[in-house]
C-alpha positions as CSV (number, residue, x, y, z in Angstrom):
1,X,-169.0,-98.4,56.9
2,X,-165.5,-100.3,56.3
3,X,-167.2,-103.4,54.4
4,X,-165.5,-104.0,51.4
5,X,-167.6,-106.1,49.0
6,X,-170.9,-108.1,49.2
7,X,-171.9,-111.1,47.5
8,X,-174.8,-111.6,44.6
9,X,-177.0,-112.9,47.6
10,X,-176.9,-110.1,49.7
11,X,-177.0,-107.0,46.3
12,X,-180.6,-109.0,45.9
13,X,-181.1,-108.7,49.3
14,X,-180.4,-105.0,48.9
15,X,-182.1,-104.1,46.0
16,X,-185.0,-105.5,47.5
17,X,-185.1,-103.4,50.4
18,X,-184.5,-100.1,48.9
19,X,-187.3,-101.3,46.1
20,X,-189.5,-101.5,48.9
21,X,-191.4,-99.8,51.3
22,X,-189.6,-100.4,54.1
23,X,-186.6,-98.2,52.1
24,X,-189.2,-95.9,51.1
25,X,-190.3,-94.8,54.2
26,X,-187.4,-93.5,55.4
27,X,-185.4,-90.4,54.9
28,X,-185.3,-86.9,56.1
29,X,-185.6,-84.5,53.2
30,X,-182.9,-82.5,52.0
31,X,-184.2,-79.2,53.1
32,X,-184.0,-80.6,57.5
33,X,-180.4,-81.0,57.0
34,X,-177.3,-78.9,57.7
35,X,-175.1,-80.1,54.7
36,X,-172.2,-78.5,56.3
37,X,-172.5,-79.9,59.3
38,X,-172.9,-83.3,57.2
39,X,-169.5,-82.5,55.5
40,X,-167.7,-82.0,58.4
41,X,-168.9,-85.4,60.0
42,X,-167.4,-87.3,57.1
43,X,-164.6,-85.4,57.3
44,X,-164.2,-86.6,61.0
45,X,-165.2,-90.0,60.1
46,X,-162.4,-90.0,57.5
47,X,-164.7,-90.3,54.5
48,X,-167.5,-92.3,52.8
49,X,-169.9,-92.2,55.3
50,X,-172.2,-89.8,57.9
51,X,-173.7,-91.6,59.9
52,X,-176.5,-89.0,60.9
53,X,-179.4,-90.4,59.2
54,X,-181.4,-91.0,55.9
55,X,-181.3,-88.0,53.7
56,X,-183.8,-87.1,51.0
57,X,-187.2,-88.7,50.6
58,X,-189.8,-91.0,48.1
59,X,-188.4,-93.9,46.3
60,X,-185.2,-95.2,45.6
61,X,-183.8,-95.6,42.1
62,X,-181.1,-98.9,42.8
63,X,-179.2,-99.6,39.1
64,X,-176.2,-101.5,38.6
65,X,-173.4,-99.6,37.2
66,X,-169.4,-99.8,37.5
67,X,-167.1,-96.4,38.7
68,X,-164.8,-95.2,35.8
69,X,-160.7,-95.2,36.8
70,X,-161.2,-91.7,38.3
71,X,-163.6,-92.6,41.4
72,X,-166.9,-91.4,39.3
73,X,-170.0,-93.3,39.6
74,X,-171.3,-93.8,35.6
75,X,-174.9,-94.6,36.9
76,X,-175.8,-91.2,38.8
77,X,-172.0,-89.5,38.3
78,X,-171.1,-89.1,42.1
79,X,-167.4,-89.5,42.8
80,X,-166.6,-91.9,45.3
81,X,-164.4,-91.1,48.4
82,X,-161.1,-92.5,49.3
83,X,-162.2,-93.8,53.2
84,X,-159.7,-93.2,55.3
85,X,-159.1,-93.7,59.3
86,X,-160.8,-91.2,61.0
87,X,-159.3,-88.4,63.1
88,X,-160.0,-89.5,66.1
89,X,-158.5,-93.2,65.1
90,X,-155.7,-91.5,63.7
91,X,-154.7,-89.9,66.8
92,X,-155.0,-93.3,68.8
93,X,-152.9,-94.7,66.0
94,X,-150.0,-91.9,66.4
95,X,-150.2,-92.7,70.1
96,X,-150.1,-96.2,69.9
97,X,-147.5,-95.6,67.3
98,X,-145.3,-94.0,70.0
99,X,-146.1,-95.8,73.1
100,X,-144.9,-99.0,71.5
101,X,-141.2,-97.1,70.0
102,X,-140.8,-95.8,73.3
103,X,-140.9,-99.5,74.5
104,X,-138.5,-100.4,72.1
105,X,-136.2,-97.4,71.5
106,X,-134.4,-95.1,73.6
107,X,-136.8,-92.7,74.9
108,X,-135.0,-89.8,74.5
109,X,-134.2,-90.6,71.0
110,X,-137.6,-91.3,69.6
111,X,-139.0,-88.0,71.8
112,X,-136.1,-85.8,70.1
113,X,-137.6,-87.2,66.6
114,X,-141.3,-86.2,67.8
115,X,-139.9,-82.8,68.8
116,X,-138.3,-82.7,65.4
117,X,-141.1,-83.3,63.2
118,X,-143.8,-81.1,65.1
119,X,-141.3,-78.3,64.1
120,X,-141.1,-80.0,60.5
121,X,-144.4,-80.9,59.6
122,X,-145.2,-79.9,56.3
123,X,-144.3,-83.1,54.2
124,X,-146.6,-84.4,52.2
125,X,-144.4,-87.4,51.9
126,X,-142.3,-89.7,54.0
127,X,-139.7,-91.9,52.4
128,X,-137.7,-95.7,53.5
129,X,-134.8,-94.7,52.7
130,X,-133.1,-98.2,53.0
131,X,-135.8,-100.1,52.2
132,X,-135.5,-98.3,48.5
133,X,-131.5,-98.0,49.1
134,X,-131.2,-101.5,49.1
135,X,-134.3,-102.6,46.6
136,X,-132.6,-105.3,44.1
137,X,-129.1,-105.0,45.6
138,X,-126.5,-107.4,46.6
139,X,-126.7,-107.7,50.2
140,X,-123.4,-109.7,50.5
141,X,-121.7,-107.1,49.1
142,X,-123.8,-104.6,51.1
143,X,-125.1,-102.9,48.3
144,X,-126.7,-100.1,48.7
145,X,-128.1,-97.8,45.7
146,X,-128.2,-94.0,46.4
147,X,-129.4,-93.5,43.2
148,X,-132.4,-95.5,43.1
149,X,-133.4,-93.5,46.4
150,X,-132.2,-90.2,44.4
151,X,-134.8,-90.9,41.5
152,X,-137.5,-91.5,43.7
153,X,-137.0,-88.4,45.8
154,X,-136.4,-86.3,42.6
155,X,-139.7,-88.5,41.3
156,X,-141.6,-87.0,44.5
157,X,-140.8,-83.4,43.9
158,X,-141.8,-83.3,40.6
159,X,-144.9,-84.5,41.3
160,X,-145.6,-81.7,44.3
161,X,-143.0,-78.8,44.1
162,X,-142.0,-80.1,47.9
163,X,-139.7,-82.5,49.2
164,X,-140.0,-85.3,51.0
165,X,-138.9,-86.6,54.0
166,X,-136.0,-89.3,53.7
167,X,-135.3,-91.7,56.9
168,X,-132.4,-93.0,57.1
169,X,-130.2,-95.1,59.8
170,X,-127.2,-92.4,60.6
171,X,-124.7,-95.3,60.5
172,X,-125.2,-96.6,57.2
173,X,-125.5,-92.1,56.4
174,X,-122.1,-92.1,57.8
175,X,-120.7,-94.9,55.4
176,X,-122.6,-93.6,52.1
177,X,-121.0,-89.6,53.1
178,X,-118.0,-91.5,52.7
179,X,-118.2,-91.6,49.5
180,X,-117.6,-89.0,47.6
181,X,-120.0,-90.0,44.6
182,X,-122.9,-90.2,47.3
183,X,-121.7,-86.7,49.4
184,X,-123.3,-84.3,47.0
185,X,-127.0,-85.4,46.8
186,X,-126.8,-86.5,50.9
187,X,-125.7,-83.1,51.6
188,X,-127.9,-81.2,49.6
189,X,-130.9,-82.6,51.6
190,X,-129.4,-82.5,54.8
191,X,-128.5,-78.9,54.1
192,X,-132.6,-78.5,53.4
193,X,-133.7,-80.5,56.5
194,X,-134.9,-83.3,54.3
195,X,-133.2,-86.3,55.4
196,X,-133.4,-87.4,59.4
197,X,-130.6,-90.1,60.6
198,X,-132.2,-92.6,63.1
199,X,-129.8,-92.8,66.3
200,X,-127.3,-95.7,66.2
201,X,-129.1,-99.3,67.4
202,X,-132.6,-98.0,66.7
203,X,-135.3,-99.3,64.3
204,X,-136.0,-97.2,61.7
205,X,-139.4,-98.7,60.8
206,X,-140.4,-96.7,64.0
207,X,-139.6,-93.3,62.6
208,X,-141.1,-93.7,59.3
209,X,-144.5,-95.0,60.3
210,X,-145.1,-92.5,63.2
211,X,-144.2,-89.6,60.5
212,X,-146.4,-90.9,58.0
213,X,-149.3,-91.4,60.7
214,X,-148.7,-88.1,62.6
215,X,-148.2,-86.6,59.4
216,X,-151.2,-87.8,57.5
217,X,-149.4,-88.2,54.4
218,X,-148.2,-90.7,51.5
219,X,-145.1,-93.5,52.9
220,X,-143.2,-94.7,49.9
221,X,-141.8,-98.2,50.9
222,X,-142.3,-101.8,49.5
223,X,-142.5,-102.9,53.2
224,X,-145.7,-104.6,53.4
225,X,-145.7,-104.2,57.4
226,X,-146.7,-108.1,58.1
227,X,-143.6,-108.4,60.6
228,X,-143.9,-109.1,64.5
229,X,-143.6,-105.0,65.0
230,X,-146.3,-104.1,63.3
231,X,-148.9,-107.1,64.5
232,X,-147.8,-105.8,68.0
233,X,-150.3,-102.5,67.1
234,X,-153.2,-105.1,66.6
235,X,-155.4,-102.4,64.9
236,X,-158.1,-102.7,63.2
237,X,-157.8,-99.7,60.8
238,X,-154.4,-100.8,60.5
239,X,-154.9,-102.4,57.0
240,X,-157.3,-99.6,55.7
241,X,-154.2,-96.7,56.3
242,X,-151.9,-98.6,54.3
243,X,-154.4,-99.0,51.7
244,X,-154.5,-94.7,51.8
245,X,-151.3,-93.9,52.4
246,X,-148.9,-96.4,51.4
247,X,-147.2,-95.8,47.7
248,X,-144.9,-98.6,46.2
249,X,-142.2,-98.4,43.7
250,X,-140.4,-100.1,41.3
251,X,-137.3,-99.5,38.5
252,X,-138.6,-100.8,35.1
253,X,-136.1,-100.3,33.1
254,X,-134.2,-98.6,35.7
255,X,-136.6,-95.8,35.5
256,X,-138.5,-95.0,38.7
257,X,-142.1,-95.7,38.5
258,X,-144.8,-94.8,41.4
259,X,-147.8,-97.3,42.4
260,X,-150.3,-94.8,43.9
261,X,-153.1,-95.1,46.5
262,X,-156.6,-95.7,44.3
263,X,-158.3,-92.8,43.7
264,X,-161.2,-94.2,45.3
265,X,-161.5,-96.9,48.2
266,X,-163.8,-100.2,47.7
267,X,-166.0,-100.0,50.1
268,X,-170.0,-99.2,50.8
269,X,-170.2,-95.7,50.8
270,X,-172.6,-92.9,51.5
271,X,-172.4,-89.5,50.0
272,X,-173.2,-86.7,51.8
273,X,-176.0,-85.9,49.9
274,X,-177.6,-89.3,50.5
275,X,-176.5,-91.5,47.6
276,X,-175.3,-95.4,48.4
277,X,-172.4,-97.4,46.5
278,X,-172.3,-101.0,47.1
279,X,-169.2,-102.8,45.8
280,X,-170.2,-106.3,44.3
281,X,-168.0,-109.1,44.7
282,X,-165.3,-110.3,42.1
283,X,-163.4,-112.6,40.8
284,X,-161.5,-110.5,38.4
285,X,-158.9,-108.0,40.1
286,X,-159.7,-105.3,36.9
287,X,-161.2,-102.8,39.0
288,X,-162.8,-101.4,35.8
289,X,-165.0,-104.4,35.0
290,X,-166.5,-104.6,38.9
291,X,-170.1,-104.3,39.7
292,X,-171.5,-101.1,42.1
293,X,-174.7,-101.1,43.2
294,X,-175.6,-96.9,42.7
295,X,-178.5,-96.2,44.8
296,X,-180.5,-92.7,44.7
297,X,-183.3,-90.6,45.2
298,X,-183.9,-87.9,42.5
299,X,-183.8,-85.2,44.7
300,X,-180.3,-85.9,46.1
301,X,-178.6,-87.0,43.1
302,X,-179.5,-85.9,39.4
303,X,-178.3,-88.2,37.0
304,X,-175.8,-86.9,33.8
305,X,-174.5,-89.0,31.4
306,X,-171.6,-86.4,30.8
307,X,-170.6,-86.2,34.2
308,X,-168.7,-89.4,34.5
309,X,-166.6,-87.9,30.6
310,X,-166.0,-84.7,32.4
311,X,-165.0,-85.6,35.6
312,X,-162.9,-88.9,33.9
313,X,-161.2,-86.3,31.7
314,X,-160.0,-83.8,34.8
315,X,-158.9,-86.8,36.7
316,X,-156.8,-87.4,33.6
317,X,-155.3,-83.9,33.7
318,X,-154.5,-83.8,37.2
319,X,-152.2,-87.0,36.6
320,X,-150.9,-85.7,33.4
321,X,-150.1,-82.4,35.3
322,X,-148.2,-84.7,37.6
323,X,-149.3,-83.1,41.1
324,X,-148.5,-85.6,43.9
325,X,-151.9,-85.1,46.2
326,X,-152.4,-87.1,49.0
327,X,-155.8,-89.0,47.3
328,X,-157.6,-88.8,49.8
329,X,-158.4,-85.0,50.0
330,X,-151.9,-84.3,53.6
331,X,-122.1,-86.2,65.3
332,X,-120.0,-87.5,67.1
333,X,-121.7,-89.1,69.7
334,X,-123.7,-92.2,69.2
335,X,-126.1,-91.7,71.4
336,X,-127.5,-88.3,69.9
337,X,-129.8,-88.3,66.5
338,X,-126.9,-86.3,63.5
339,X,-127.8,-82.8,62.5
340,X,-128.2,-85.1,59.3
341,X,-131.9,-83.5,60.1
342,X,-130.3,-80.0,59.3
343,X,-131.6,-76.7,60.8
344,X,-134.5,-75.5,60.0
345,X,-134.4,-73.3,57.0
346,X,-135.7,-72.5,53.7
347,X,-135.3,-75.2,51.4
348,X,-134.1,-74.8,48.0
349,X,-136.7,-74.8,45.2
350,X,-135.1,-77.9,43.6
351,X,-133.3,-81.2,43.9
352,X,-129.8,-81.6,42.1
353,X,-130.7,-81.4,38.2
């Protein structure tokens, strides 16, 4: 689907259409579909849509409704989906990814990373090591804060019992080692294969983003990607990944505070059992007070007004519990990367208390 919001002309345009008989008419039934193979197309498709047809029959019941903070529908108590690029658009995105870095980087250097991570590739997080390193720092004095990146690492582990990955530039690795207040966090994660050095004279933007792509999984960094590198990829479902997969940060009162992906993406959406979710337009950015259209058929979708309580309720546990799930649901020579990556080997079960 990928369209975001409609305006107050085109909902009445809408609501019209699935009043009438034109919307009537069609449909399937539920019984002549193969759910699972339904599931799996969305799945493919990255979420919030199927594309196979209409499912279910009779009339359509179309109500204006909003979507609690936890993704569930308060009109028919579906949860909406967090859309995100599709397999096959991810792959194309890894690819295009790489065949731009290998442009612009040493080809051996970027291919020993790639090597790297398919032997590494159970993060569930990638993290910008610099651009948190050096967040609200004096640059004149190069200033760079290792605890700041600390917190946020430590942050990420409590939320999902697993580390993350930390890239890092291996010169400016090799100046904080230096330093005997910085030695014992650095090489604690380099002795758990946590932390990978970009080669001397690379871009580490490269590194980070193909991980996070490849990977599937969250990319903490403020970096809102708008510079020439990244307008060089020209893709469409560009915008829409970041909106999945990117998490911000900041240091209120120097404590380390995590801007998560929505649980829910604000788009038109199908559910796979046939139900339709039309975001209205806005002026107010209080996602809580928008507009959705909810449109059903009985059969598909059974209306409960203590689903939304329920389901609002476990969303709130799973954040009080604090689990860090992907939200839609994932040397000496200059010339060679450091073994700053570390072998591969069992990880401790925790960062530095």
């Amino acid at each position: 689907t990928g369209v975001r919001c409609v305006s107050e002309s085109t909902v009445e345009v809408i609501e019209r259409w699935f009043s009438g008989e034109s919307g009537e008419r069609v449909g399937g039934g539920v019984g002549e579909w193969d759910m699972e193979r339904v599931k799996d197309v969305m799945v493919k498709n990255g979420g919030g849509w199927h594309g196979l047809g209409w499912v279910g029959n009779g009339k359509w019941v179309v109500t204006r409704t909003s979507v609690d903070s936890g993704g569930c529908c308060c009109g028919c108590g579906e949860r909406l989906a967090c859309v995100d690029i599709g397999k096959e658009d991810t792959e194309k995105f890894a690819q295009s990814v790489v065949a731009l870095a290998v442009e612009r980087e040493k080809r051996s250097n970027f291919t020993q990373f790639q090597n790297w991570l398919d032997q590494h590739n159970d993060f569930e997080a990638i993290v910008d090591g610099a651009n948190i390193g050096l967040y609200q720092q004096n640059f004149a004095d190069g200033g760079f804060s290792v605890p700041q990146l600390e917190a946020v690492v430590k942050e990420l582990y409590k939320r999902s019992n697993k580390w993350p990955l930390v890239i890092l530039h291996e010169k400016r690795l090799h100046t904080l080692l230096a330093n005997p207040s910085n030695r014992e966090i650095l090489e604690e994660w380099i002795d758990n294969g946590v932390l990978y050095g970009t080669p001397v004279g690379s871009n580490d933007d490269w590194y980070w983003l193909y991980a996070s792509v490849k990977l599937k999984c969250m990319l903490v960094t403020n970096d809102e990607m708008r510079d020439h590198i990244f307008e060089l990829l020209g893709s469409s479902f560009f915008p829409m990944w970041k909106e999945r997969h990117q998490v911000h940060y900041t240091f209120p009162k120097g404590q380390v505070k995590l801007e998560m992906p929505p649980p829910y993406s604000v788009v038109i959406q199908e559910s796979e059992r046939g139900a339709w979710h039309v975001p209205v337009m806005s002026e107010s950015n209080n996602e809580s007070q928008r507009t959705w259209l909810c449109i059903t058929r009985s059969e598909t979708c059974k209306v409960s007004d203590e689903f939304c309580k329920s389901a609002e309720a476990r969303e709130s546990g799973k954040i009080t519990n604090g689990k860090f799930i992907n939200p839609c649901s994932n040397s000496s020579n200059s010339s060679e990367t450091i073994c700053i990556t570390g072998k591969r080997k069992e990880r401790s079960e925790s960062p530095t208390k």
